[in-house]
DSSP file (Angstrom, degrees, kcal/mol; ACC not computed):
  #  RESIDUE AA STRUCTURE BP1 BP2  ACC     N-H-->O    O-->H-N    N-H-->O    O-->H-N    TCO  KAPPA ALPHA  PHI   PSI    X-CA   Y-CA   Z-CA
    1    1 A X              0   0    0      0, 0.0     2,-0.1     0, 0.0     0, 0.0   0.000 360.0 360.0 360.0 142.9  266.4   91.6  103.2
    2    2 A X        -     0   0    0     88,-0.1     2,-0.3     1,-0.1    87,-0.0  -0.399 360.0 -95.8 -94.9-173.6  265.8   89.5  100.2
    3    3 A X        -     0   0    0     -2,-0.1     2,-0.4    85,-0.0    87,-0.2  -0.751  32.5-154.1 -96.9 141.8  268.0   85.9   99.8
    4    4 A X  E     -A   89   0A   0     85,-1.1    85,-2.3    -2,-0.3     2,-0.7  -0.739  14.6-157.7-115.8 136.5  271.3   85.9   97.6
    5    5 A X  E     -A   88   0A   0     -2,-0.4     2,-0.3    83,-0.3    83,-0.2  -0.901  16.9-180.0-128.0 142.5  272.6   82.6   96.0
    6    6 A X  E     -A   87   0A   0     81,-1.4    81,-0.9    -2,-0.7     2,-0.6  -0.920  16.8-144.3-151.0 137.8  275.5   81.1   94.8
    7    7 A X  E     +A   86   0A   0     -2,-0.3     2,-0.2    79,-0.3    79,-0.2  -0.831  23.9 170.6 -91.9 119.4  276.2   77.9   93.3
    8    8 A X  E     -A   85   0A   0     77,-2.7    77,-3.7    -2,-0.6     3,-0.1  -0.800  28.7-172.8-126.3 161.5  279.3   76.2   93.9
    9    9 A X  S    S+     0   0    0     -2,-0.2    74,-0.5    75,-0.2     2,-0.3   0.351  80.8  37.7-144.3   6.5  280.8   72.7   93.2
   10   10 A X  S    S-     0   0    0     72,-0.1     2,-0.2    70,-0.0    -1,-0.2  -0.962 108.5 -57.2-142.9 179.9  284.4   73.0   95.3
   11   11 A X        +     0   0    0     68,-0.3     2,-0.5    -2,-0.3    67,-0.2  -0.277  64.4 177.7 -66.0 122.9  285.2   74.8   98.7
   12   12 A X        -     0   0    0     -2,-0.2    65,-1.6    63,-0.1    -1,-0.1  -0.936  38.7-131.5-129.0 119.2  284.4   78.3   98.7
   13   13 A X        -     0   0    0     -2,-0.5    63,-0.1    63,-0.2     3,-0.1  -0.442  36.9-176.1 -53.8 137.0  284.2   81.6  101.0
   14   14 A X        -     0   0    0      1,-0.6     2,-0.3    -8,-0.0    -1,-0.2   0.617  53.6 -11.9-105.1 -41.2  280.8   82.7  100.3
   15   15 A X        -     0   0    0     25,-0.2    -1,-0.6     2,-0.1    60,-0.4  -0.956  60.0-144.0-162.0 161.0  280.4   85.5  101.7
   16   16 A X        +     0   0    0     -2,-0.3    58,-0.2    58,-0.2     2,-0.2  -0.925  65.8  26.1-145.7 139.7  282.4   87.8  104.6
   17   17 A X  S    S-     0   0    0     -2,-0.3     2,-1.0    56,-0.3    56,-0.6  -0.772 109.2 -11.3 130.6 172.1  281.0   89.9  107.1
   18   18 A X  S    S+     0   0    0     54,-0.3     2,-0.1    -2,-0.2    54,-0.1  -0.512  75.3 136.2 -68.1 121.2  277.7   89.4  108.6
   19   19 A X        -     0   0    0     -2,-1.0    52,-1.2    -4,-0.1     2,-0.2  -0.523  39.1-112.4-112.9-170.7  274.9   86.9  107.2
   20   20 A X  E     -E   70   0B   0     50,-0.2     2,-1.3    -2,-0.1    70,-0.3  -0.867  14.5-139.4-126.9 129.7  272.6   84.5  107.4
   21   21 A X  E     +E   69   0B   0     48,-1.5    48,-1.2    68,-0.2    43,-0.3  -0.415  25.6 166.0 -69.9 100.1  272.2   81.2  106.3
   22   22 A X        -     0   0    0     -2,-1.3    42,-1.4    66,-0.6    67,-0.2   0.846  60.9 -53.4 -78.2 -30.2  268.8   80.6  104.9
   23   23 A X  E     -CB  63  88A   0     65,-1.1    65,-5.6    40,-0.2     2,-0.3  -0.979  35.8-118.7-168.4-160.1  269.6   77.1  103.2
   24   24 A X  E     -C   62   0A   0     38,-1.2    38,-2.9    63,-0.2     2,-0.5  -0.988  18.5-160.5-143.6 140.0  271.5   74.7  101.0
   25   25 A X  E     -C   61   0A   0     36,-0.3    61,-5.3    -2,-0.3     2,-0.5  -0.964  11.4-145.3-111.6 138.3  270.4   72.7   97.9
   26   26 A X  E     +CD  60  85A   0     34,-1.6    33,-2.8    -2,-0.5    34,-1.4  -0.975  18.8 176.8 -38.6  73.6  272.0   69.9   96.8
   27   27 A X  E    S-     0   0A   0     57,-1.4    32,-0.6    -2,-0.5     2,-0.3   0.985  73.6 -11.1 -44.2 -78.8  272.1   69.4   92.7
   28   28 A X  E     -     0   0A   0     56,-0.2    56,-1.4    30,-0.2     2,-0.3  -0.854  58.7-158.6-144.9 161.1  274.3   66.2   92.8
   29   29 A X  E     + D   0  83A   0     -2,-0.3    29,-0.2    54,-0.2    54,-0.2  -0.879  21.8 129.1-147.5 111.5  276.5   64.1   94.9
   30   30 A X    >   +     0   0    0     52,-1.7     3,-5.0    -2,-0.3    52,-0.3  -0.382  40.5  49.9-126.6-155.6  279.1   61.7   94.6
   31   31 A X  T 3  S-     0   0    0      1,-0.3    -1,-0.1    50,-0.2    52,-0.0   0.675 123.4 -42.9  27.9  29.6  282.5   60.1   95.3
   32   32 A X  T 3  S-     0   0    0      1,-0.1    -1,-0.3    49,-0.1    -2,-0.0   0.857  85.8-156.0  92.7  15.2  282.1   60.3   99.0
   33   33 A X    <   +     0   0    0     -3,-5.0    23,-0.8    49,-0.2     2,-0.3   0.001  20.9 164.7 -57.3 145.0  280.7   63.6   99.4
   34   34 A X  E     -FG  55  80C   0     46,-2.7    46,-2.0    21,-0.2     2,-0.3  -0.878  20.3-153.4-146.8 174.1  280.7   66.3  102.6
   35   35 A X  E     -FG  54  79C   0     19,-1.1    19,-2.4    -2,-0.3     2,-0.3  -0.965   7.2-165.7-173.4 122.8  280.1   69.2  103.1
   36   36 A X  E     - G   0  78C   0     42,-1.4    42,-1.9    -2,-0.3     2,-0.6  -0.996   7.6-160.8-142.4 108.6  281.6   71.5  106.0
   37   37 A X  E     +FG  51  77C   0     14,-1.8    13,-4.2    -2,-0.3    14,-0.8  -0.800  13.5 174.3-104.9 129.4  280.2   75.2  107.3
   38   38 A X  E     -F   49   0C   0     38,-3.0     2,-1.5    -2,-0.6    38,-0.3  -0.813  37.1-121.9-115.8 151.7  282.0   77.6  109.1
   39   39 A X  E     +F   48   0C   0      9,-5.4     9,-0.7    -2,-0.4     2,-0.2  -0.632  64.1 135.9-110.2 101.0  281.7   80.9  110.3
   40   40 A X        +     0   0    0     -2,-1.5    36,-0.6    34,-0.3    33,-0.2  -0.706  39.3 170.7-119.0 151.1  284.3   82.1  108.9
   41   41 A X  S    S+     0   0    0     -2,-0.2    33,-0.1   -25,-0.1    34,-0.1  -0.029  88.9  57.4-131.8  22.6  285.5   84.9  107.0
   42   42 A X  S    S-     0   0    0      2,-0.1    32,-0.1    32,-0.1   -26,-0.1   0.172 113.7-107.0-123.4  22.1  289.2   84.6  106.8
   43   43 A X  S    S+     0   0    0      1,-0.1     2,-0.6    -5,-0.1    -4,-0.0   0.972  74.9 150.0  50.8  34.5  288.5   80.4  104.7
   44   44 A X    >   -     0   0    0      1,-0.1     3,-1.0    -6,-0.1    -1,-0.1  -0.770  45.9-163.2-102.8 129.0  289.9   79.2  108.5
   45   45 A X  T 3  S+     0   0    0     -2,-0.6    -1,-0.1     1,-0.2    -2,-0.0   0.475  88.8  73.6 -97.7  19.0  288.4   75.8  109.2
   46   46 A X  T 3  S+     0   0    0      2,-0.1    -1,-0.2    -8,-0.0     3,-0.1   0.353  78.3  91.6 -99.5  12.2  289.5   76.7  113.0
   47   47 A X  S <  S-     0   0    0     -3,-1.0    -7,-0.2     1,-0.2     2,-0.0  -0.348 104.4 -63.8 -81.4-176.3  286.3   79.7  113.3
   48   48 A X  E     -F   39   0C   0     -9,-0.7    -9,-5.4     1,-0.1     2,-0.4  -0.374  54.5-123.7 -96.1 142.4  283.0   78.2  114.8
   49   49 A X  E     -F   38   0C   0    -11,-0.3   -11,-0.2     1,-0.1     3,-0.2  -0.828  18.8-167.9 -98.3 139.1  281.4   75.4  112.5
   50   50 A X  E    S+     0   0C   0    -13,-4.2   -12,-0.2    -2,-0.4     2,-0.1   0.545  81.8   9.4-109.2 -18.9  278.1   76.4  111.9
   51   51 A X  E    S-F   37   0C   0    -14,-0.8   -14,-1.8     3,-0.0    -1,-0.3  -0.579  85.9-140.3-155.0 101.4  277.2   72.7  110.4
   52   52 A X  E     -     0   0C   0     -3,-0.2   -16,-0.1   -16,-0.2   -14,-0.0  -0.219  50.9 -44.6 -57.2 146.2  279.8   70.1  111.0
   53   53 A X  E     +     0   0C   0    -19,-0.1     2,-0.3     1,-0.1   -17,-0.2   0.516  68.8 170.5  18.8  97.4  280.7   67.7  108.7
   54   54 A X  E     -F   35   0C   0    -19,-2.4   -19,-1.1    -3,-0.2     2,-0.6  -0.993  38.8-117.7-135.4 149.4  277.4   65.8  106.7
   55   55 A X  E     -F   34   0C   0     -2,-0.3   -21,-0.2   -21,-0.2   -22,-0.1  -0.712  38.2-155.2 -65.3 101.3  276.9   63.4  103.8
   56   56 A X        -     0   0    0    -23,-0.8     2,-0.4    -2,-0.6   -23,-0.1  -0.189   6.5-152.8 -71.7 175.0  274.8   65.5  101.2
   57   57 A X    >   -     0   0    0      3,-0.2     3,-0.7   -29,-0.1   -31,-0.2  -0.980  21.3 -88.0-160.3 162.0  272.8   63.7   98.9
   58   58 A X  T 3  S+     0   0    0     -2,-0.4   -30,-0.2     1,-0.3   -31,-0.2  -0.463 100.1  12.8-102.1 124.5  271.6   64.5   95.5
   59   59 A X  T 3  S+     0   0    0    -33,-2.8     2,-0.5   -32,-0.6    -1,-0.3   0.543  92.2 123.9 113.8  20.1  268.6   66.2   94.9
   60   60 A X  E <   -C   26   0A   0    -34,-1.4   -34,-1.6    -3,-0.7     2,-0.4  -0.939  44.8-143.6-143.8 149.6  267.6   67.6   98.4
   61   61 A X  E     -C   25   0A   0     -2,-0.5     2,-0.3   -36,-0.2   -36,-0.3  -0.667   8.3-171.2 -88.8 150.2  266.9   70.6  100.0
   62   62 A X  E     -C   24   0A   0    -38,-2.9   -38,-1.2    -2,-0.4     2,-0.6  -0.963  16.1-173.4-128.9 125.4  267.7   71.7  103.6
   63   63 A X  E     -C   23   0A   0     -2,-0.3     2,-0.4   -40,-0.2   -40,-0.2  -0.952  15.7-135.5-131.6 123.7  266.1   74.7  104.6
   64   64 A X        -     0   0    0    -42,-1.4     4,-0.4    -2,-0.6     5,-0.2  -0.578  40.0 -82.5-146.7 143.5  266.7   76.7  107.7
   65   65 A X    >   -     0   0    0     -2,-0.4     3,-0.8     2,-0.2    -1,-0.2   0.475  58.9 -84.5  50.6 162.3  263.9   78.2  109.8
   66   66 A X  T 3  S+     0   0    0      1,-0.2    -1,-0.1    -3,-0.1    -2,-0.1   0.952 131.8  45.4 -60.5 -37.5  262.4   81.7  108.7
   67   67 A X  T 3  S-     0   0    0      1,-0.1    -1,-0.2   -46,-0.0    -2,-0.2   0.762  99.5-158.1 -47.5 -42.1  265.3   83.3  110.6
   68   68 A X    <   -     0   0    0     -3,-0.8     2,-0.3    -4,-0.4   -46,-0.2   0.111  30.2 -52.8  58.9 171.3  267.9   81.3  109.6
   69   69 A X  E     -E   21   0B   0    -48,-1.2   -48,-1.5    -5,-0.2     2,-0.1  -0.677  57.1-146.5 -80.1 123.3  271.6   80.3  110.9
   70   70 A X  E     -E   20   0B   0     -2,-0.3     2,-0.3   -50,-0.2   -50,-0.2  -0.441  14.4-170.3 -85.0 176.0  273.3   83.8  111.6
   71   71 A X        -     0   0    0    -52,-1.2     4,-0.1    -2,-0.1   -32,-0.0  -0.808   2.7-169.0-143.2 173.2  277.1   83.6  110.9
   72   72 A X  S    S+     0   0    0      2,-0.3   -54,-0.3    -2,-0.3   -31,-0.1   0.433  85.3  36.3-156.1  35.6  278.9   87.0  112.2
   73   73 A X  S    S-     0   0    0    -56,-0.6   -56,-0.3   -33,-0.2   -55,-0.2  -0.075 125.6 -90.1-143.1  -3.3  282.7   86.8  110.6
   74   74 A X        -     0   0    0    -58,-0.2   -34,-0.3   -55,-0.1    -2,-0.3  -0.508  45.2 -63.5 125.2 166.2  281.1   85.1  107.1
   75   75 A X        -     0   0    0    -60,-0.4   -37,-0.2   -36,-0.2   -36,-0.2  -0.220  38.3-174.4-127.9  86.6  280.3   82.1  105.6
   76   76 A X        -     0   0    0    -36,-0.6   -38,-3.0   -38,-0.3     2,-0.3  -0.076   5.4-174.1 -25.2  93.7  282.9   79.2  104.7
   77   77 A X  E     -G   37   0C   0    -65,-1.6     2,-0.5   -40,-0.2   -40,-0.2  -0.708   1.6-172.0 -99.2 157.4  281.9   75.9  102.8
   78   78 A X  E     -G   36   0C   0    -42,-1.9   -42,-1.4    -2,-0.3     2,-0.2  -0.906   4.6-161.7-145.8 131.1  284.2   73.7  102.4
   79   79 A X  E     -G   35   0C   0     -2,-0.5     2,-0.3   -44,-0.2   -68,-0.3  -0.615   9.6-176.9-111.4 160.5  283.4   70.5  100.0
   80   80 A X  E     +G   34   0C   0    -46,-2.0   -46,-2.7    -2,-0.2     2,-0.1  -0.967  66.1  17.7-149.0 145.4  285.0   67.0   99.7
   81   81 A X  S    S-     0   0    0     -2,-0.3     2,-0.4   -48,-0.3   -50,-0.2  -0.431 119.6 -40.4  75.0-158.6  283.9   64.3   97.0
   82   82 A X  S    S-     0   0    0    -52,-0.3   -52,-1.7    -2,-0.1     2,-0.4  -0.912  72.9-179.4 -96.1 125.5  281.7   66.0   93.9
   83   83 A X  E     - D   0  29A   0    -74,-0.5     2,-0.5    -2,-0.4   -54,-0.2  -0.950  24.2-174.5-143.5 123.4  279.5   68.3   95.1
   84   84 A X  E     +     0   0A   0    -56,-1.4   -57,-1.4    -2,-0.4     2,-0.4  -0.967  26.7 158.7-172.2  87.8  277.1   70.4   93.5
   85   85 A X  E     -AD   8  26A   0    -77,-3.7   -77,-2.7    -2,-0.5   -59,-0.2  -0.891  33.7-150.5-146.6 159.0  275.4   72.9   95.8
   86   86 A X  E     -A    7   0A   0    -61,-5.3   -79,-0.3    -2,-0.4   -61,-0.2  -0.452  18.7-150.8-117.1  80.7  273.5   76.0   96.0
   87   87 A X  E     -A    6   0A   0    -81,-0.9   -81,-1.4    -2,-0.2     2,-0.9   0.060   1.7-159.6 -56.5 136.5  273.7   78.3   99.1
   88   88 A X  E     +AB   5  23A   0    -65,-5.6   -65,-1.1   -83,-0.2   -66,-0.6  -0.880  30.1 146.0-112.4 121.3  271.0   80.2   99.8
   89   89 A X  E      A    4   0A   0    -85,-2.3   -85,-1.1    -2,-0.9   -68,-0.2  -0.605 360.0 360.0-126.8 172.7  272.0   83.3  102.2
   90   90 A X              0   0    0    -70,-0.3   -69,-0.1    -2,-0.2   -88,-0.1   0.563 360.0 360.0-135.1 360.0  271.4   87.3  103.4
């Protein structure tokens, strides 16, 4: 399966169903930004966090492993401060 992107800059369902998360880039960052993933498919920020709560920072990538982070109900971001990111998924 090849990798799907989308670029977002406020909290967004991403996808629902099974994925995987292959990574996340980070354009820009301000005003106190975070950045919160769940595996979610219903936007519920009570489904399993798949990466709690982190301060992004502008201009970096975070990439993981050839496998990636599986999700199996979807994947939920949810952003706070200015945020500017690109999720990189399957």
């Amino acid at each position: 399966m090849s990798a799907i992107y989308k670029s977002i800059s406020a909290t967004n369902q991403i996808k629902v169903g099974f994925t995987v998360l292959k990574g996340i880039f980070i354009s820009s960052a301000s005003s106190t930004p975070t950045i919160t993933v769940y595996d979610s498919g219903t936007a519920d920020t009570n489904d399993p966090t798949i990466l709690a709560v982190f301060t992004p920072a502008a201009a970096t990538n975070h990439t993981f492993t050839a496998n990636g982070i599986t999700a199996s109900k979807g994947l939920y971001v949810v952003i706070s401060g200015t945020v500017v990111a690109t999720i990189i998924y399957e």
